[in-house]
N, C-alpha and C positions, 0 to 999 in steps of 0.2 A: 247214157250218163257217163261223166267221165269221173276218173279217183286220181288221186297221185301218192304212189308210194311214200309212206315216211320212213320205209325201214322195220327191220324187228316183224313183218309179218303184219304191219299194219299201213290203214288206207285213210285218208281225206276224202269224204265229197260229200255233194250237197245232202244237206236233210233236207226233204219236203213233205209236203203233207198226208199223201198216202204212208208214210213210212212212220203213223203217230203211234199204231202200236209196238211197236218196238221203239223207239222213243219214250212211249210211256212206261215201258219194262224198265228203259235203261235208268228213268231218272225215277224210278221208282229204288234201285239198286245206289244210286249216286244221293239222293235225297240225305243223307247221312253229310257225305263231304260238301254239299251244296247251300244250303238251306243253312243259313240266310242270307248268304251273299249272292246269287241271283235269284231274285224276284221270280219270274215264269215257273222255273224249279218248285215254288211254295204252291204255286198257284194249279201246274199241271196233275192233277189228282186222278182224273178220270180221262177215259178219250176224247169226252167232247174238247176239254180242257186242253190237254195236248194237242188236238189236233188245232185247235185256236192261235196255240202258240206257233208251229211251224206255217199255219195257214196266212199269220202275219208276217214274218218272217219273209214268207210268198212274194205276199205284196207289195209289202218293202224294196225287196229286192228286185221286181215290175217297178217300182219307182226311181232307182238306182240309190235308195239310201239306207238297207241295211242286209245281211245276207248271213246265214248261216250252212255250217257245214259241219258234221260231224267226223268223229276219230273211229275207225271199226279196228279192234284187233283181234285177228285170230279169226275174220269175221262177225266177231260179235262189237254190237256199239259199247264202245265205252267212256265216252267224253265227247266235246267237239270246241272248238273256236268260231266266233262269229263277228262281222262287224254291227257295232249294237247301234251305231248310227254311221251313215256314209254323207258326206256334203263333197261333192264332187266341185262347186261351183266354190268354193272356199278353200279348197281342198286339204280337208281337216276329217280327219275318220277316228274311230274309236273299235281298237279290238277286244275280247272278254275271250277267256276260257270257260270251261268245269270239266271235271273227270268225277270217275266214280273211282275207288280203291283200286279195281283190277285193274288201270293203264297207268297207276303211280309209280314212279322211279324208273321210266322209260324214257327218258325227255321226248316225251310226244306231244306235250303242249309247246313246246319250245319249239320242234320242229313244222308241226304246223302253224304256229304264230309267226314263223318266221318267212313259211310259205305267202300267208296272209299278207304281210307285209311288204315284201317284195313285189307281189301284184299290186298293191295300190301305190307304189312308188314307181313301179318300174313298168307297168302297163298302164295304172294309170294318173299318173302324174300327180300325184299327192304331194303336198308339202309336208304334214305334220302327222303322223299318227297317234294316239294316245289311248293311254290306259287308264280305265277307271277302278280302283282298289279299296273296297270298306277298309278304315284303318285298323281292325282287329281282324283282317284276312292277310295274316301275313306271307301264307304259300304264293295269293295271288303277287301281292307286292314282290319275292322272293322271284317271281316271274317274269317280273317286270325288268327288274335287275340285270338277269340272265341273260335279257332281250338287251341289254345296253342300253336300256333306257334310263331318262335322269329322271328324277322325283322336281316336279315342278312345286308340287306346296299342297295343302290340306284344304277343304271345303267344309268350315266345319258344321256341324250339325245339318246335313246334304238332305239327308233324305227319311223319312218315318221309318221303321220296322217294328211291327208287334209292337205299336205304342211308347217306342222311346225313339228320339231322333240322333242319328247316326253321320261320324265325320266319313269323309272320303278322299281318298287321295288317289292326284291325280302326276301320272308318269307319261312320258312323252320321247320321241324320236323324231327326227329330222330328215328331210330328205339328203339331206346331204351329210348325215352324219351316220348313215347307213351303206353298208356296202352294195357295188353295186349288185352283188347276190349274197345271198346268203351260204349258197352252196358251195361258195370260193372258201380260203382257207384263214380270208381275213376277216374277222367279226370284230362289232366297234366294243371297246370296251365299260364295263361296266362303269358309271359315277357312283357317287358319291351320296346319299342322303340328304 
């Protein structure tokens, strides 16, 4: 299996589905900062549960259209970045975070979003990446930002949760309006809202 350092004592790499109980540890520990803004999160309650989620995830990514990877610090997981859909053939993808409290004020979703990002522009030839954000998640939005992303516009009423329907906003980069690493010393600058 391979990792890439983010720095700070902390590592990138894949989740899969053997790895559901500690995954279910972790989002049992992040359930707090998570919950309601990713779905799976609400859902993964038990093993079976969790293991359903990374076991799709699996599969997805045997498809080439969605992939996740977890954040370990200190060797313990504590968040992770995922593509929650990948379209190769349009080349349009969509990245998401979550953390739990322990890897907050690290920038390690920054850092590995930006990991993320760089592979699907830079290996593999993306045009558009984009971010999906509940409009009352402002850390995720605040993410977005950080990433040099523009706020493209609201979706409103996107999607149900717990019986009220909820806007979404949706943030966006460009291939060409990213650098061409992230790891250079030029990052594109933030817009505007």
């Amino acid at each position: 299996m391979y990792a890439l350092a983010l720095g700070d004592n902390a590592l990138l790499r894949p989740l899969e589905p053997w790895q559901a109980p500690e995954f279910l540890a972790h989002i049992d520990r992040a359930r707090p900062n998570v919950d309601p803004w990713i779905p799976w999160a609400t859902f993964s309650t038990d093993l079976a549960s969790a293991t359903a989620v990374l076991q799709r995830y699996a599969d997805n990514q045997a498809k080439d259209t969605a992939r996740i990877h977890g954040i370990w610090l200190d060797g313990t997981l504590v968040g992770g970045v995922m593509f929650t859909t990948f379209d190769a053939a349009s080349g349009v993808c969509e990245i998401g975070c979550w953390l739990e409290a322990a890897g907050e004020g690290r920038g390690l979703v920054n850092r590995a979003s930006r990991a993320l990002i760089d592979w699907a522009f830079g290996e593999r030839g993306m045009s558009r990446v984009e971010w999906w954000a509940a409009s009352g998640n402002t850390r995720s939005a605040e993410a977005a930002r950080r990433l040099g992303m523009t706020r493209d516009g609201v979706l409103r009423q996107r999607y149900p949760y717990r019986g009220v329907r909820h806007d979404k906003e949706i943030w966006s980069v460009l291939a060409d309006e990213w650098p061409a690493s992230s790891s250079s010393s030029e990052r594109p600058e933030p817009r505007p809202a």
